[in-house]
DODRENTI-357712 format. One record per residue (C-alpha): z, x negated, y negated. Coordinates in Angstrom, 3 decimals. Layout:
BEGIN
ATOM         w         u         v
ATOM         Z         X         Y
...
% end
This chain:
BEGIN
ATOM         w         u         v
ATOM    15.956    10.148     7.225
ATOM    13.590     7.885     5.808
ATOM    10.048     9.273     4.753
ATOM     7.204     7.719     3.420
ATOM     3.887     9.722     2.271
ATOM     0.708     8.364     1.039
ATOM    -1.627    10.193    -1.224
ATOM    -4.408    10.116    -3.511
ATOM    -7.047     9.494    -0.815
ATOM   -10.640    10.558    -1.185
ATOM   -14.488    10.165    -1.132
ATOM   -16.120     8.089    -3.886
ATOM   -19.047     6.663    -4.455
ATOM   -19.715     2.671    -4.599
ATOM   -18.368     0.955    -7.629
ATOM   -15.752     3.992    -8.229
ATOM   -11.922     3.461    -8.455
ATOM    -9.032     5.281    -6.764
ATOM    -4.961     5.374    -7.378
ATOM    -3.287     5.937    -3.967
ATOM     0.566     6.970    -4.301
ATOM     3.175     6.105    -1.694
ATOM     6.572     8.592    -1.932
ATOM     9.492     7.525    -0.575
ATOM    12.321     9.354     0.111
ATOM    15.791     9.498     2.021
ATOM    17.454     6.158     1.122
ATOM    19.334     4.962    -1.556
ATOM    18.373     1.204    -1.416
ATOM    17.435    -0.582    -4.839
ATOM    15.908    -3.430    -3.278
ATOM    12.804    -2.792    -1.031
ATOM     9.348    -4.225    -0.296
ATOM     6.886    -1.893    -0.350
ATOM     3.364    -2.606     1.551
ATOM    -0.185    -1.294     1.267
ATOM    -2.703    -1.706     4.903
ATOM    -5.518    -0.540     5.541
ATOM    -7.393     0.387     8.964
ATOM   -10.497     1.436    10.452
ATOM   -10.972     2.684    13.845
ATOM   -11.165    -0.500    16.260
ATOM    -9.528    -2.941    14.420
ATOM    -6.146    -4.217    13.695
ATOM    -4.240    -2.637    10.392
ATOM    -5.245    -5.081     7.478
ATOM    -2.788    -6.001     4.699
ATOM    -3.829    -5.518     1.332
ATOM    -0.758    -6.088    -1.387
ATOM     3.316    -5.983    -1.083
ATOM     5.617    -5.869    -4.227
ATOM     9.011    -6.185    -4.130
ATOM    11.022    -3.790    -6.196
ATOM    13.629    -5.743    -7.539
ATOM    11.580    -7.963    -9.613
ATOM     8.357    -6.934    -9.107
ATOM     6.959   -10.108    -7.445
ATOM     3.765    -9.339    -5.692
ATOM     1.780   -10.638    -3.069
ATOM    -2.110   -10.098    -2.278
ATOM    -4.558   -10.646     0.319
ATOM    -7.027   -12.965    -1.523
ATOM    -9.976   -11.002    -0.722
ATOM    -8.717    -7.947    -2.323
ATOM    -7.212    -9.407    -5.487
ATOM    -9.354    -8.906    -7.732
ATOM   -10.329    -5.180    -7.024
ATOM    -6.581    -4.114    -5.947
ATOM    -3.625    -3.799    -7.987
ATOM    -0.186    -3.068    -6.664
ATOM     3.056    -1.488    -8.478
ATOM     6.107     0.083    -8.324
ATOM     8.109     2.880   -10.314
ATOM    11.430     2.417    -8.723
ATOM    12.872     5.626   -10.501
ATOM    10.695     7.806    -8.754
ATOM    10.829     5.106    -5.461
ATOM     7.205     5.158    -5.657
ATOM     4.239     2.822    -5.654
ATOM     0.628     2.643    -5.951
ATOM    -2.370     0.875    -5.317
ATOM    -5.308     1.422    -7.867
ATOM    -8.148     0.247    -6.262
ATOM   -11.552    -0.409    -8.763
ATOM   -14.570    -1.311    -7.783
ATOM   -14.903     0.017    -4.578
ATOM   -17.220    -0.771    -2.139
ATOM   -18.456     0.956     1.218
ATOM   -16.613    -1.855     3.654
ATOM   -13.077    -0.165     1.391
ATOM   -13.488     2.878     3.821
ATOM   -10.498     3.198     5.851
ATOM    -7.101     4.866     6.485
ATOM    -4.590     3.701     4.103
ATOM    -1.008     2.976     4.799
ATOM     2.129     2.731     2.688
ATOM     4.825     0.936     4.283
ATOM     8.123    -0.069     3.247
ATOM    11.148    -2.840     4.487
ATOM    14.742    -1.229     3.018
ATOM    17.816    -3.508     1.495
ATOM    15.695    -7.015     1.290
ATOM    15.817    -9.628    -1.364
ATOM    12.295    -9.993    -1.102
ATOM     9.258    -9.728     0.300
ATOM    10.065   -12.419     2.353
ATOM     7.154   -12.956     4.108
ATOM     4.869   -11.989     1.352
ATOM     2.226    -9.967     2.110
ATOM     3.617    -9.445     5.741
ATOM     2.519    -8.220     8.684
ATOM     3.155    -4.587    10.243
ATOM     5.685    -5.699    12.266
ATOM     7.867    -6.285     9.006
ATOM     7.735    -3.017     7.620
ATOM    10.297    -0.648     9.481
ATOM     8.820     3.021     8.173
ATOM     5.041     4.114     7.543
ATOM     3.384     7.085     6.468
ATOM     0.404     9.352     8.110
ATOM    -1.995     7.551     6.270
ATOM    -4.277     8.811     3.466
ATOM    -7.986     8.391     4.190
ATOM   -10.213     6.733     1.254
ATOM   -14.230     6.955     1.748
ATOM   -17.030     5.214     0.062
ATOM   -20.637     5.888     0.310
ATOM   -22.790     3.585    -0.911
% end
């Protein structure tokens, strides 16, 4: 079974940085894309950066690309999101999602609808 936890939420203040962790577990594919979203109550899940483990390629929501960076440690079939800079509009639940056995991220950064497994959701709070 397929499992996917998110961790490394927290509260920070304004211009602090975070490294959120997403674990997978219970598959044995090389080849995934692995998703970061974000939502707050009311409105739809946001996408924030995919990478694709096979080569790394990674894809960004432009208004997040210069605060967010996205990788991968495929040994430990893990990624992260460090996230600098933060501001009060970052508050939200983050998401780690991932697509198993594709060649790519093929629609880049993607929608939730192309991610087949999520996790709970780690919450990340900034007060300004």
């Amino acid at each position: 079974q397929v499992h996917v936890a998110e961790s490394g939420g927290g509260s920070v203040q304004a211009g602090g940085s975070l490294r959120l962790t997403c674990a997978t577990s219970g598959h044995s594919y090389d080849l995934n894309c692995l998703g970061w979203f974000r939502q707050v109550p009311g409105k739809e899940r946001e996408g924030i950066a995919s990478i694709h483990t096979g080569g790394g390629k990674t894809y960004y929501a432009t208004s997040m690309q210069s605060r967010f960076a996205i990788s991968t440690d495929n040994t430990k079939k893990a990624a992260y999101l460090q996230m600098n800079n933060l501001k009060a509009e970052d508050t939200a639940m983050y998401y780690c999602a991932i697509s198993l056995g594709v060649k790519d991220c093929l629609a880049g950064l993607g929608t939730p609808a192309d991610y087949g497994y999520w996790g709970q959701g780690t919450q990340v709070t900034v007060s300004s």
